[in-house]
NUDO-738794 format. One record per residue (C-alpha): residue number from 1; residue in three letters; x, y, z. Coordinates in steps of 0.2 Angstrom, whole numbers. Example, Ala and Ser with C-alpha at 12.3 -4.5 7.8 and 13.67 -1.06 7.14 Angstrom:
% NUDO-738794
1,ALA,62,-22,39
2,SER,68,-5,36
This chain:
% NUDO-738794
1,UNK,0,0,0
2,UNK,6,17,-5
3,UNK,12,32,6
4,UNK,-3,43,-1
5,UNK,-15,29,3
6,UNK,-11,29,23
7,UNK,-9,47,22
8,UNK,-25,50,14
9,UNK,-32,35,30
10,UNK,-41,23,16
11,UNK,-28,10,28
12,UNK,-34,3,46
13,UNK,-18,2,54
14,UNK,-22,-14,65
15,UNK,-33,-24,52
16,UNK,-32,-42,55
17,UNK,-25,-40,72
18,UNK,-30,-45,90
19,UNK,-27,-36,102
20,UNK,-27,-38,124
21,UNK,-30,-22,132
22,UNK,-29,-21,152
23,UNK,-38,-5,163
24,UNK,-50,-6,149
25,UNK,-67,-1,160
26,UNK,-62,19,157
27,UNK,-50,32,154
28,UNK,-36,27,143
29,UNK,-39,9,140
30,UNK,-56,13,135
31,UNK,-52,27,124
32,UNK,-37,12,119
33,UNK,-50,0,116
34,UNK,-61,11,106
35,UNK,-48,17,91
36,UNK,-41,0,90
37,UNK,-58,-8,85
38,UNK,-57,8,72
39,UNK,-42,2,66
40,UNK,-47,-13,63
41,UNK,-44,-24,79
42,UNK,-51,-36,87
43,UNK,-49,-32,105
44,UNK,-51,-42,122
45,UNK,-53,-31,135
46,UNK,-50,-33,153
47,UNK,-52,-24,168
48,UNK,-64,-28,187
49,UNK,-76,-19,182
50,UNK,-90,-30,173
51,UNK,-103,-21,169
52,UNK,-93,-6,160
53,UNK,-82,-19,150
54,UNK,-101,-26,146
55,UNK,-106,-7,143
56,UNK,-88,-3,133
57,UNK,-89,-19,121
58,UNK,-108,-16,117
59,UNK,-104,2,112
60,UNK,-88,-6,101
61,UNK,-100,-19,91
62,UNK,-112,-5,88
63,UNK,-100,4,82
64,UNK,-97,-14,68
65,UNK,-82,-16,78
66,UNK,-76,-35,86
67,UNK,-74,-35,104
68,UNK,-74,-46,119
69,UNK,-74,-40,138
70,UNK,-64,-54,151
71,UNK,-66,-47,168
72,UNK,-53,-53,178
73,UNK,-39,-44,190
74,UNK,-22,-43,184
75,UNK,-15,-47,200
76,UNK,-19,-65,199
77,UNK,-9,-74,187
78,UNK,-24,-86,186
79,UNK,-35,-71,180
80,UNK,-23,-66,167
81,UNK,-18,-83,159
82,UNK,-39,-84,158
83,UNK,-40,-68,148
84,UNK,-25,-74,135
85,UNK,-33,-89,133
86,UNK,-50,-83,130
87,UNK,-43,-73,116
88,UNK,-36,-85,107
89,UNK,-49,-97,109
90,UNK,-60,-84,103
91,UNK,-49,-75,87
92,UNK,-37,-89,85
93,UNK,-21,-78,90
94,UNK,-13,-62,100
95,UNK,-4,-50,91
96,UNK,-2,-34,102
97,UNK,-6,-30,118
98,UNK,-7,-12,132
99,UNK,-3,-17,148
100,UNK,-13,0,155
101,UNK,-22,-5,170
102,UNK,-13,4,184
103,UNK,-17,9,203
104,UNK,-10,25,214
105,UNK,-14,38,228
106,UNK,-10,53,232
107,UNK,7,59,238
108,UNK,8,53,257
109,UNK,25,51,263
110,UNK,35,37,262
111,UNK,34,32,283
112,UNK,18,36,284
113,UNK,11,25,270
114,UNK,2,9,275
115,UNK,8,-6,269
116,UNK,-9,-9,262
117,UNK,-8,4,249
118,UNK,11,-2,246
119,UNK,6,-19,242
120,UNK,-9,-14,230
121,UNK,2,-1,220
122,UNK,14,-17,217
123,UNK,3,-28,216
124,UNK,-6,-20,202
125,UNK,7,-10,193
126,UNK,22,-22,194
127,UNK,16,-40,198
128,UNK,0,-35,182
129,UNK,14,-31,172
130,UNK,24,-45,175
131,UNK,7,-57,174
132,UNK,4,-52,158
133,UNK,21,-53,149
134,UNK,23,-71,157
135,UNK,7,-73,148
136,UNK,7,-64,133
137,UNK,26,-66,126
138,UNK,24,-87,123
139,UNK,6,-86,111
140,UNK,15,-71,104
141,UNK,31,-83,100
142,UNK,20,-96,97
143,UNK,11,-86,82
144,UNK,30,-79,76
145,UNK,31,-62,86
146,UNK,22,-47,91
147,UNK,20,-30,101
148,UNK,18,-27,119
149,UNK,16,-8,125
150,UNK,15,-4,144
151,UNK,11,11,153
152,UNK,22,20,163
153,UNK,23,38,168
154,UNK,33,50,173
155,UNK,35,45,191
156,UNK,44,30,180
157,UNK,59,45,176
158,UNK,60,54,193
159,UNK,52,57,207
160,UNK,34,67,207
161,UNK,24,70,219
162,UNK,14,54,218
163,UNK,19,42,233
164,UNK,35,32,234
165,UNK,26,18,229
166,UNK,21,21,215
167,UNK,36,29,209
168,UNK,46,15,212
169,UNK,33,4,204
170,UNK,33,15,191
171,UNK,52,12,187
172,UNK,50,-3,190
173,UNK,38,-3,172
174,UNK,52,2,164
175,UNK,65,-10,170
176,UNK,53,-25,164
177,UNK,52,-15,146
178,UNK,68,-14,142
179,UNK,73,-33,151
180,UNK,59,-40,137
181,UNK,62,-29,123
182,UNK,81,-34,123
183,UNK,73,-52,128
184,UNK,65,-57,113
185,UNK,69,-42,101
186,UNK,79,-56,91
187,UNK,63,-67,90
188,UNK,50,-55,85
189,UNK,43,-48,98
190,UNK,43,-28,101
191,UNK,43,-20,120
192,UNK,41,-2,123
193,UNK,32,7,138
194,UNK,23,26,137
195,UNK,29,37,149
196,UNK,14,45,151
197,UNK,9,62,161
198,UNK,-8,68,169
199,UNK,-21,65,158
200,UNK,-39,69,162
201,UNK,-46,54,165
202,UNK,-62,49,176
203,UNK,-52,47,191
204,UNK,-43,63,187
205,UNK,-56,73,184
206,UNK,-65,69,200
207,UNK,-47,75,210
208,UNK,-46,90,200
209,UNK,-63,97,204
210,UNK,-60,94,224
211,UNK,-42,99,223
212,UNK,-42,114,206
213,UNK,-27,121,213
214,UNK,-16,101,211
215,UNK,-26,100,191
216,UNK,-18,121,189
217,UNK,1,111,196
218,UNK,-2,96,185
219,UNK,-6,109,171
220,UNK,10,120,173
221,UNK,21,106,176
222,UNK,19,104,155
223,UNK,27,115,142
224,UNK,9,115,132
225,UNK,0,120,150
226,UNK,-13,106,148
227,UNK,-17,89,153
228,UNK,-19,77,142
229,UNK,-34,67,134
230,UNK,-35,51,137
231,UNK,-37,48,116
232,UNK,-21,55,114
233,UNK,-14,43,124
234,UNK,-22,30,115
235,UNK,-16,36,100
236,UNK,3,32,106
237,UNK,-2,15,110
238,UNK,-6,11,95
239,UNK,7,18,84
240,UNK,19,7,94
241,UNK,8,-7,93
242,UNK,6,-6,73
243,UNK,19,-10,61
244,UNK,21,9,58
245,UNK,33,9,74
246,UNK,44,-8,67
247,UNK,60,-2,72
248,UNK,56,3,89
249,UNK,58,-6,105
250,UNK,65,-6,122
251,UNK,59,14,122
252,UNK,50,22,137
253,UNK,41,35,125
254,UNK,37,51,133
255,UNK,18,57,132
256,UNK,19,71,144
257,UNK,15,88,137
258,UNK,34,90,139
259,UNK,35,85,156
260,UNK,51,76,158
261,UNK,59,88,144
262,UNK,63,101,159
């Protein structure tokens, strides 16, 4: 296919592909899940909200898009394995995957954080992330390679004022990146990670509304003075999920407004 014809969008840039998307019940795995079906996927969702992955996957197939919601938590290995099992039985492969689903909390010092929230905010955003690479990367091998994006941010660069946790968790995204990317970069599989920055999401919106002052920070701490949409995110997810992005891999790619520029 020619330049002109993807320039000119007559191309879906993820037809024929299956996709696993993780965090997919709102904010950026929804927004994910939505312009991956656009482009042509067919995409499992997951996240432990059932009823708005039900809710999600009836507004994809409206839309003449394929789509199939898993709930499970990815936490549990168990969980996990079931939802990569359930896509293959139900598309016949894997092809790419966001490993989005993420958990943190406000700022709270490091000695006065329970170890409750500590155990969560690892459980969730390192032990899910390691769940699903142990899961994803043998169908991917078994079906002759793939892509695997997961999302970092920019507590995965330095520290922000989000809680120790979850900026070591954070970094801890970015180590498991780059150890798969140079893992299996020989055998066909891709790994890169967003480093992503505040982007108004549900959750977000709610904090910015109690707290406008924090939303102004988060606001000022980019060079284009905004937050982002949770689409636009989306939009970088799949870029390094489609072929367009072959020669990338093991890149923690900046989403940030500029954040981590300064």
């Amino acid at each position: 296919m020619s330049d002109t014809q993807h320039a000119c969008g007559t191309s879906r840039v993820l037809d024929g592909k299956v996709a696993m998307i993780t965090g997919a019940s709102s904010g950026i795995g929804a927004a994910a899940a939505r312009l991956f079906a656009r482009e042509g996927a067919a995409v499992v969702v997951t996240a432990r909200r059932a009823e708005r992955l039900e809710s999600l996957v009836e507004e994809i197939r409206g839309s003449g898009g394929r789509a199939l919601a898993v709930p499970g938590d990815i936490a549990s290995a168990d969980d996990v394995d079931r939802v990569v099992r359930t896509a293959v039985d139900a598309f016949g492969r894997l092809d790419c995957a966001f490993n989005n689903a993420g958990f943190g909390t406000a700022g709270t010092d490091l000695h006065e954080t329970g170890q409750d929230v500590y155990e969560q905010t690892m459980d969730v955003n390192v032990r899910g992330v390691w769940n699903c690479l142990r899961s994803q990367i043998p169908v991917l091998l078994r079906d002759g390679g793939g892509t695997i994006v997961n999302t970092s941010s920019v507590a995965g660069q330095r520290a922000t004022g989000a809680s120790a946790a979850y900026v070591a968790a954070k970094h801890a995204v970015l180590g498991l990146t780059r150890a798969a990317a140079a893992e299996y970069g020989k055998r066909g599989i891709r790994v890169n990670a967003l480093v992503v920055g505040s982007t108004l999401t549900e959750m977000m919106d709610r904090v910015v509304r109690e707290l406008p002052e924090l939303g102004k920070q988060f606001e000022e701490e980019t060079l284009q003075k905004r937050m982002a949409d949770p689409v636009e995110v989306a939009q970088a997810a799949l870029w390094l999920c489609s072929d367009r992005s072959s020669f990338v891999t093991g890149a923690a790619v900046p989403v940030d407004g500029g954040t981590t520029a300064v």
